[in-house]
Every structure is written in structure tokens, then in C-alpha cells.
Residue frames as qw, qx, qy, qz and C-alpha x, y, z in Angstrom:
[[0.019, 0.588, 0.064, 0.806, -5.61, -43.86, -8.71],
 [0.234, -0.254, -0.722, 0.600, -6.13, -42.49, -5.36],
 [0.248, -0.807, -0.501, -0.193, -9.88, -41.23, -4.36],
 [0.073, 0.147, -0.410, 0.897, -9.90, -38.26, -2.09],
 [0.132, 0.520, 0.641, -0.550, -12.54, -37.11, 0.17],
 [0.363, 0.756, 0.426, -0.340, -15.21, -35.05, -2.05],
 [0.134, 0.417, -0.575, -0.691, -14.29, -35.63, -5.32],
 [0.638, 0.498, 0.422, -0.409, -15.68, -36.30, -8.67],
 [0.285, -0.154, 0.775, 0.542, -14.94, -38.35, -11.29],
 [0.686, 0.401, 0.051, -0.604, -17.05, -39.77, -14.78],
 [0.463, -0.037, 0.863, 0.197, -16.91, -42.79, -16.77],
 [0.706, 0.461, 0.117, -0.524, -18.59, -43.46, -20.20],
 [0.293, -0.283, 0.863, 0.299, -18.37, -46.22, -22.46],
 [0.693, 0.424, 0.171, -0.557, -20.61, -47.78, -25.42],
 [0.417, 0.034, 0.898, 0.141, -21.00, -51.00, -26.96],
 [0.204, 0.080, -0.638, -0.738, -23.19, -52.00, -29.82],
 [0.161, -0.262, -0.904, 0.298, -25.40, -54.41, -27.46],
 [0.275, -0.680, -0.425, 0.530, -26.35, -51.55, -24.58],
 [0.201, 0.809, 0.146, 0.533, -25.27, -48.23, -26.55],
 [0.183, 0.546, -0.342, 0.742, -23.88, -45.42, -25.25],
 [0.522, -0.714, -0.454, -0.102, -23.60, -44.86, -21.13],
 [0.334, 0.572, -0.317, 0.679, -22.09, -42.99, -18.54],
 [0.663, -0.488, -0.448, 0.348, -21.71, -42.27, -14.40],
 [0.030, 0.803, -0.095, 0.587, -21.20, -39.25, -12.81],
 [0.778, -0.329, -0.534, 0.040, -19.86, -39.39, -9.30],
 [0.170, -0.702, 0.458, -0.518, -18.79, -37.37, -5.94],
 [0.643, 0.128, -0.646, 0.391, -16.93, -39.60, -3.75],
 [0.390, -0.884, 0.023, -0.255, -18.15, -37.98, -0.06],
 [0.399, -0.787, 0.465, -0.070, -15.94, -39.51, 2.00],
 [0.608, 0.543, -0.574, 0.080, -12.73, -42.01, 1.36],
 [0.598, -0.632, 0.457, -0.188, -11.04, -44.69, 4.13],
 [0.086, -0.466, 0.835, 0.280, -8.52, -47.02, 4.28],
 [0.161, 0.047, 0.962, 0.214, -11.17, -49.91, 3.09],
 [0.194, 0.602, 0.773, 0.039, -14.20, -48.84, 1.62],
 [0.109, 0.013, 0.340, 0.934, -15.68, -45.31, 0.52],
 [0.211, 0.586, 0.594, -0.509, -19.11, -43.47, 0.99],
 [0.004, 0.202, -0.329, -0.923, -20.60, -41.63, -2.49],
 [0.472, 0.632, 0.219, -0.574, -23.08, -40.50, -4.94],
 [0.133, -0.234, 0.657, 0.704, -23.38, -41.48, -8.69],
 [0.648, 0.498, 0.113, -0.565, -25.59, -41.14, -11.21],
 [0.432, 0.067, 0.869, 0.230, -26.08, -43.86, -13.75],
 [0.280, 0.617, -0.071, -0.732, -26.89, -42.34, -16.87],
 [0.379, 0.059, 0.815, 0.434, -27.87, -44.13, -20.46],
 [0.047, -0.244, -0.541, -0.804, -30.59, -42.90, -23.24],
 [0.560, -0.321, -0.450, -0.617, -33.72, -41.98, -21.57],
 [0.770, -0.511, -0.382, -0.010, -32.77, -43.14, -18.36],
 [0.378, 0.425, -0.567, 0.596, -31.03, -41.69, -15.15],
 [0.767, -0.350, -0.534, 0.060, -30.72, -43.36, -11.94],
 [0.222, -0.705, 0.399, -0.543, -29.21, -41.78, -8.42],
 [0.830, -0.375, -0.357, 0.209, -27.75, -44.27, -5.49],
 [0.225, -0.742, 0.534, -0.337, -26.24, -42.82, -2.37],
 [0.927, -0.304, -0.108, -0.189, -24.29, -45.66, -0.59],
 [0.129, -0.752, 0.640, -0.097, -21.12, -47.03, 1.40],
 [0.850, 0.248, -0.459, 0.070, -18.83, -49.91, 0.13],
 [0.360, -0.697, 0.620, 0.008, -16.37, -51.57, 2.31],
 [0.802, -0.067, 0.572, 0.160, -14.18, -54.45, 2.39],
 [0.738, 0.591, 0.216, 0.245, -12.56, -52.45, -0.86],
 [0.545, -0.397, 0.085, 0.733, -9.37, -51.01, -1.54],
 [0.449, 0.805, 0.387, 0.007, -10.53, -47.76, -2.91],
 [0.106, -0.677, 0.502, 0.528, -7.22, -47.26, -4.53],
 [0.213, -0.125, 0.867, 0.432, -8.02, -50.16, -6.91],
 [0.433, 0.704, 0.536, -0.174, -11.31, -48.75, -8.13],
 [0.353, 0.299, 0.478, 0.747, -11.62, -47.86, -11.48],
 [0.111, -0.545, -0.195, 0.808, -12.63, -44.23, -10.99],
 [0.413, 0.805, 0.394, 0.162, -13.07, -43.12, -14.05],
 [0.464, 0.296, -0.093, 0.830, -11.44, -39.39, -14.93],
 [0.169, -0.531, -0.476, 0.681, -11.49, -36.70, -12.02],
 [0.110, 0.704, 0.376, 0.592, -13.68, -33.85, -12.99],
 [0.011, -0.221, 0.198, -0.955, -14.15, -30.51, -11.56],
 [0.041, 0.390, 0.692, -0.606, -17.33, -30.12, -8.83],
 [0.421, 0.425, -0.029, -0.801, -19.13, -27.47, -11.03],
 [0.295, 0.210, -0.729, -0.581, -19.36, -30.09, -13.78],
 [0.166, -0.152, -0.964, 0.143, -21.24, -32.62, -11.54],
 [0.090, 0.332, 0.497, -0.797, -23.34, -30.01, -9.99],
 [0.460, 0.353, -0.116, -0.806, -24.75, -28.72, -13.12],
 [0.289, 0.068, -0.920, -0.257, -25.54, -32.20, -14.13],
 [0.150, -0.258, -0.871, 0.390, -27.15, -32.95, -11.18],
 [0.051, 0.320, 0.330, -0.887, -28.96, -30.02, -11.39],
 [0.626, 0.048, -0.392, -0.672, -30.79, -29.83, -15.08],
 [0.269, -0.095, -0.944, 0.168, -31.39, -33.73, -13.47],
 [0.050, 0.345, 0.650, -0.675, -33.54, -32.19, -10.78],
 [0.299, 0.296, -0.158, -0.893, -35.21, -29.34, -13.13],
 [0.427, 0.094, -0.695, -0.570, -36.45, -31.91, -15.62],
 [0.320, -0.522, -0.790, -0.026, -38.56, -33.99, -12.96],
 [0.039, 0.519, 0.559, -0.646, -39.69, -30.85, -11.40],
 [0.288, 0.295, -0.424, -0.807, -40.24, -29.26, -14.88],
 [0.328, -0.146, -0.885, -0.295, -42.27, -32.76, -16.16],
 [0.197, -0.377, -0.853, 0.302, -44.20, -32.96, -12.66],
 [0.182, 0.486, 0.094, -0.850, -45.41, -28.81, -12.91],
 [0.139, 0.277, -0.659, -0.685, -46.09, -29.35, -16.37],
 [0.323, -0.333, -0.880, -0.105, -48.35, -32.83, -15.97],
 [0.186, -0.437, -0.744, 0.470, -50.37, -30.85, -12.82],
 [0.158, 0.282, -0.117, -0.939, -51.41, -27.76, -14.86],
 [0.547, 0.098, -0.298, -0.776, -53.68, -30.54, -16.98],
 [0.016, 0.147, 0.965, -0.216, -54.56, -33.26, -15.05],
 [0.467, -0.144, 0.163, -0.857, -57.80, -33.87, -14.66],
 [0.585, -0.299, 0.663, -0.360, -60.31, -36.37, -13.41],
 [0.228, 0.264, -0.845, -0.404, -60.22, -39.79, -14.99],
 [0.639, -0.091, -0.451, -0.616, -63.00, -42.50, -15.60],
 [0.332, -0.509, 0.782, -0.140, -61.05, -45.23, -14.72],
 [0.820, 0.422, 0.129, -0.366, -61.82, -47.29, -17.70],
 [0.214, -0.595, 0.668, 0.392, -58.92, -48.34, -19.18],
 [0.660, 0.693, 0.265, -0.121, -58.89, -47.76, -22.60],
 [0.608, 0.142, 0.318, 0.713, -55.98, -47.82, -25.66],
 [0.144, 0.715, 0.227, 0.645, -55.30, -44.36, -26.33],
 [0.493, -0.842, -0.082, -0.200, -55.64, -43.21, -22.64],
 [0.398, 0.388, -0.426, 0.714, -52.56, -41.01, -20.88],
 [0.595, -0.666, -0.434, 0.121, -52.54, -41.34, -16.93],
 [0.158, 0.495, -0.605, 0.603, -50.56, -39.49, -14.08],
 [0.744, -0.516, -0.342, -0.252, -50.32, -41.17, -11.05],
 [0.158, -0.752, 0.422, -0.481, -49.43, -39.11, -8.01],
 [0.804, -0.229, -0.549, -0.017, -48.23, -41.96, -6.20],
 [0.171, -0.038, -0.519, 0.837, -46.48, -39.81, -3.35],
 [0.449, -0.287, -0.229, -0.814, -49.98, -38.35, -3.20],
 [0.604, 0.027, -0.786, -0.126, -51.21, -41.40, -2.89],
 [0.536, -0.067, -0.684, 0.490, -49.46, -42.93, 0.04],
 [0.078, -0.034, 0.380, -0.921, -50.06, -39.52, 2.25],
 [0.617, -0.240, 0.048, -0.748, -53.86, -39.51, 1.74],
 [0.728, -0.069, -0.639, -0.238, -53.91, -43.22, 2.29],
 [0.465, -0.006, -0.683, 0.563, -51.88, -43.24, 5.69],
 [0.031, -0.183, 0.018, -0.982, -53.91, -40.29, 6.32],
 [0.555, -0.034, -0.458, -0.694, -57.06, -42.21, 6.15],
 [0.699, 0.077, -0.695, 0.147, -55.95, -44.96, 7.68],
 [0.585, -0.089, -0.488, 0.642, -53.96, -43.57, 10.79],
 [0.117, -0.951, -0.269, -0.100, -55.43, -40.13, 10.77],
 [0.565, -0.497, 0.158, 0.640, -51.63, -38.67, 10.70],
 [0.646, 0.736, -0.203, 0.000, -50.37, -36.58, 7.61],
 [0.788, -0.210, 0.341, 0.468, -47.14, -37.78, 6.98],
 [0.464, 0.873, 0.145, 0.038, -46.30, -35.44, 4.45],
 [0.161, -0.892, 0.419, -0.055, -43.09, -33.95, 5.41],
 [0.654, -0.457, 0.603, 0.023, -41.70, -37.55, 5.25],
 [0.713, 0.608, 0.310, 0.161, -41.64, -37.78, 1.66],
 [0.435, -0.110, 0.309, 0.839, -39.23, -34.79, 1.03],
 [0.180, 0.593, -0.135, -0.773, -39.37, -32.59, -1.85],
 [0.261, -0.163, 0.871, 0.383, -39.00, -35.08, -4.58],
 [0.740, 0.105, -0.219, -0.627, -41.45, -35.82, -7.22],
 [0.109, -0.114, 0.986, 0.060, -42.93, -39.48, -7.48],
 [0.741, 0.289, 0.319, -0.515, -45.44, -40.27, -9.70],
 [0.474, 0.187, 0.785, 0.351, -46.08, -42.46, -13.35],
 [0.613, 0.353, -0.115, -0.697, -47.30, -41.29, -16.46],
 [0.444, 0.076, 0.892, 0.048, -48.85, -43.77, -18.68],
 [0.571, 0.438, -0.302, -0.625, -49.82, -44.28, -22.37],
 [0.796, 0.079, 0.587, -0.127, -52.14, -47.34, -22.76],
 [0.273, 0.482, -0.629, -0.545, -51.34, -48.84, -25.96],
 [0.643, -0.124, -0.740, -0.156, -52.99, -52.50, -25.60],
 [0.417, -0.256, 0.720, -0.491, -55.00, -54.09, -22.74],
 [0.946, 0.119, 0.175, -0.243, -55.44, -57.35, -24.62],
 [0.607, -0.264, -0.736, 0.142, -54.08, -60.05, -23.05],
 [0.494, -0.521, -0.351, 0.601, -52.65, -57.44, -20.26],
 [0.228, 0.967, 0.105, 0.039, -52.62, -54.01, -20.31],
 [0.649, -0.294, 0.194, 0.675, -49.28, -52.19, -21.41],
 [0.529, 0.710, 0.212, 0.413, -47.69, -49.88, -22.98],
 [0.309, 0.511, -0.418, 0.685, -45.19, -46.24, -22.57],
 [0.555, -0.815, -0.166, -0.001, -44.69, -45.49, -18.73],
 [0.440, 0.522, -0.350, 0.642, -42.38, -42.94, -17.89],
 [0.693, -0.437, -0.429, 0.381, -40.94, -43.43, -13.76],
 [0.060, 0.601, -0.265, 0.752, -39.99, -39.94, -12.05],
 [0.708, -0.605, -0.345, 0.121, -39.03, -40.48, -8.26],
 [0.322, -0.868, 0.362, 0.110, -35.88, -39.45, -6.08],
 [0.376, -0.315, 0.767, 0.413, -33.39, -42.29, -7.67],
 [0.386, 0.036, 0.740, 0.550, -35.21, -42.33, -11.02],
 [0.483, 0.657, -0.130, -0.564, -36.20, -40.85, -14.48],
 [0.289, 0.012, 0.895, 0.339, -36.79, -43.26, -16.80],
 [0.620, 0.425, -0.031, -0.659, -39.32, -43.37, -20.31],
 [0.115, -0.273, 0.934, 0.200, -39.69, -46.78, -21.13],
 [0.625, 0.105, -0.471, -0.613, -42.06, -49.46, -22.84],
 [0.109, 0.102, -0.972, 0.184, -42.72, -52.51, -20.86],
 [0.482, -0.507, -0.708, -0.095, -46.21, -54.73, -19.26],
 [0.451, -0.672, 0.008, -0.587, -48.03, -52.38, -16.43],
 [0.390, -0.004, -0.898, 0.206, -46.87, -53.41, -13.17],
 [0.273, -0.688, -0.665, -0.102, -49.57, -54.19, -10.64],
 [0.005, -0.516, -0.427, 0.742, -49.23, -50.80, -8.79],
 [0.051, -0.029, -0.402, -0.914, -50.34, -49.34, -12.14],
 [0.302, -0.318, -0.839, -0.320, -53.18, -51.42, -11.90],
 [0.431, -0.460, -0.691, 0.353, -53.86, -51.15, -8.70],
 [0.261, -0.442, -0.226, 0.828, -54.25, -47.10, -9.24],
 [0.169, 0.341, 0.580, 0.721, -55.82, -46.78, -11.95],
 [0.080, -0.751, -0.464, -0.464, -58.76, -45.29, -10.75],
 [0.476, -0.663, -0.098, 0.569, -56.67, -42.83, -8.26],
 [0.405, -0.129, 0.245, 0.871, -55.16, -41.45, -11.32],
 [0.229, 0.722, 0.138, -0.638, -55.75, -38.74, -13.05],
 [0.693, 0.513, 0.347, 0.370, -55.95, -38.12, -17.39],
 [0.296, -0.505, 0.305, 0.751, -53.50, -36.10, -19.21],
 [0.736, 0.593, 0.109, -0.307, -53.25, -35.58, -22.77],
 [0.938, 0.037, 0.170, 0.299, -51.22, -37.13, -25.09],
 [0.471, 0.795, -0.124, 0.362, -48.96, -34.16, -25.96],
 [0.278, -0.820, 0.367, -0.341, -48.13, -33.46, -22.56],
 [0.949, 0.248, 0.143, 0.129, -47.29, -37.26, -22.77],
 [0.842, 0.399, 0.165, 0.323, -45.09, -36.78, -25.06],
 [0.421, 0.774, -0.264, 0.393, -43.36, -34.00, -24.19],
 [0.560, -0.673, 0.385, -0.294, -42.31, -35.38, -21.31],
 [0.881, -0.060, 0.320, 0.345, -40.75, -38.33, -22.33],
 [0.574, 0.619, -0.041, 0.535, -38.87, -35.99, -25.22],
 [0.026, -0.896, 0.307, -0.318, -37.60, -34.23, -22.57],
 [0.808, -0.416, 0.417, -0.023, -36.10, -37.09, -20.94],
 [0.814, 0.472, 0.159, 0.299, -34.75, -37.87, -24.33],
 [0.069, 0.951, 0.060, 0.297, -33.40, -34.45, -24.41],
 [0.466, -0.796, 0.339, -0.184, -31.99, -33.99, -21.02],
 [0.911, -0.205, 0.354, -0.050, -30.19, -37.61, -21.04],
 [0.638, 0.712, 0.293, -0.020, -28.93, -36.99, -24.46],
 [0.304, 0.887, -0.131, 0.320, -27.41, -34.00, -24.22],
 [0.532, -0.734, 0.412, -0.098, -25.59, -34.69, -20.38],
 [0.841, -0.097, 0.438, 0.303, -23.87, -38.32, -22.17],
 [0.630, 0.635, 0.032, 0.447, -22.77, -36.33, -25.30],
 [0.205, -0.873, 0.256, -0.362, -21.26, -33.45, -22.55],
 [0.831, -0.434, 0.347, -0.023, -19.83, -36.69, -20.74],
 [0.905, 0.264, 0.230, 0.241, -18.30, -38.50, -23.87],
 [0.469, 0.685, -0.159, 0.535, -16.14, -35.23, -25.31],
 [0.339, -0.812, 0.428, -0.204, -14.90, -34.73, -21.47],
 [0.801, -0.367, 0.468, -0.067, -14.04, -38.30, -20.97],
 [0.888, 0.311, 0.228, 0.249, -12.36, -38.71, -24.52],
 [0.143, 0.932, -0.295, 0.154, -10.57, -35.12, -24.59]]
């Protein structure tokens, strides 16, 4: 299939392994070996964002996927945005300060753009603010065990990801605890169901285009 400049394709496939996934993508620009684009990487509970440019490919012999219409990406991309600026309003209405005990049962946020700015701030005596963007970037966190290590739910909202996942704290968690702030656990929780939600509903909208 031939690419064009600014177009937009999708893929989706599922396995029994990995389950269900899917790719959204705007091609920006097209040349005779290589190809500049956007795509979203999209699977239960998790969606990713990479801008970037390939050469040294013949991007006639990429598997593309099927060409969609622009509006179809857009509004993807969009509820995409909403849902970490919806999750990140939502978590800053009830923050409040934390002990910094870490304790099973205990829901963080941790403003980690925040963070960085007051730290450089401190440091350098600069704001840097404006160099961040608009984006959100922070963590929640729901301890669930800190014997041996602490761990438990931690759900990732930056610019290239939204994710709600289970895994071992990694050390920036650690290393912020007592920067962060406490939530409660509902607000928790609806935040990660909306990631459920949102993630859900865009691969089922993917699967009946890409099988029609």
C-alpha cells in the first residue's frame, strides 16, 4: 500500500497470550525511504503516544494497517487527552497533605512535573515552568504491601503515557514519597476505571472499523 503525506491508518489484532490491541496512526510526512508519524499504541488499560522518523524503509512495504478518515483519529486522540486532564483535575480537588509513612491502605499523587520545577527552582533559582508544556505528569499510588518492598496499583499519566497497572514501586516512587500528597481511595479508583473505560471503549470502536 502506498502511505501519503498526512494520513491515517489503524491496526488491531488479539491473541489469547496479550489480548486484544490496537494503533492508531497519522503518517505526517512520507519519502522515498523512510516516513515521519504519530501512533498511539493502545491495549486494556494502557495507551502510549510516540512521535518519530524511520528511515532506511521502504514505506510502501509497511504494513499500514486500514486507512481511516482524520476525524476518526482526532476524536481518539482527543477523549485520550480529556481523560488525563479529567483524572489530574479530579486527583487536585482532594489532595491533601501526606505523613509520609508508608502504610498498606495508603493512596498517593505525585506531582512529579511539580516536582522537577520547584526543585530546579531551588536549586538554580530559575522557574522553568513553561518547559514542561501543558501535559499532565504525575503517579497515583495504592500501597497494598511494603513487606519485603513496597508495591502495589500505580497508575502513570504523562505526555506518551496512561497506564493503570500492578507492579514493585520504582525508586522514584520511593524517592517521593514524602513530596506526595494523599488521596482517597475512591478517587483511586475512579481513575483507574476510567482508564478502563476510555481504553475499552476506543479498541472496541477500533475492532468493528478494522473488521467491517
Amino acid at each position: 500500500m502506498e502511505i501519503d503525506n498526512n494520513s491515517y491508518y489503524i491496526r488491531y489484532k488479539s491473541d489469547e497470550k496479550f489480548g486484544e490491541s490496537a494503533t492508531f496512526t497519522h503518517y505526517i510526512e512520507v519519502w522515498d525511504n523512510g516516513y515521519a508519524l504519530d501512533i498511539y499504541n493502545i491495549s486494556r488499560d494502557v495507551i502510549d503516544w510516540e512521535d518519530a522518523s524511520h528511515t532506511g524503509i521502504d514505506p510502501n512495504k509497511v504494513d499500514v494497517g486500514k486507512r481511516i478518515l482524520r476525524r476518526y483519529y482526532d476524536r481518539w486522540e482527543k477523549r485520550n487527552v480529556e481523560c488525563d486532564n479529567t483524572i489530574e483535575q479530579m486527583v487536585k480537588k482532594c489532595a491533601s497533605p501526606y505523613n509520609g509513612n508508608l502504610a498498606v491502605g495508603d493512596c498517593l499523587y505525585i506531582p512529579i512535573k511539580e516536582i522537577h520545577i520547584a526543585e530546579y527552582l531551588e536549586e538554580f533559582e530559575e522557574d522553568i515552568s513553561d518547559d514542561f508544556g501543558d501535559s499532565p505528569d504525575f503517579r497515583l499510588v495504592h500501597v497494598t504491601s511494603i513487606d519485603p518492598v513496597p508495591q502495589g496499583d500505580v497508575i502513570f499519566v504523562d505526555e506518551y503515557w496512561t497506564e493503570n497497572k500492578n507492579e514493585p514501586f520504582k525508586e522514584y516512587v520511593m524517592e517521593y514519597v514524602e513530596k506526595s500528597m494523599s488521596i482517597p481511595k475512591e478517587v483511586f479508583d475512579r481513575a483507574a476505571n476510567l482508564i478502563t473505560k476510555i481504553t475499552t471503549e476506543i479498541l472496541a470502536e477500533i475492532k468493528q472499523m478494522y473488521e467491517a
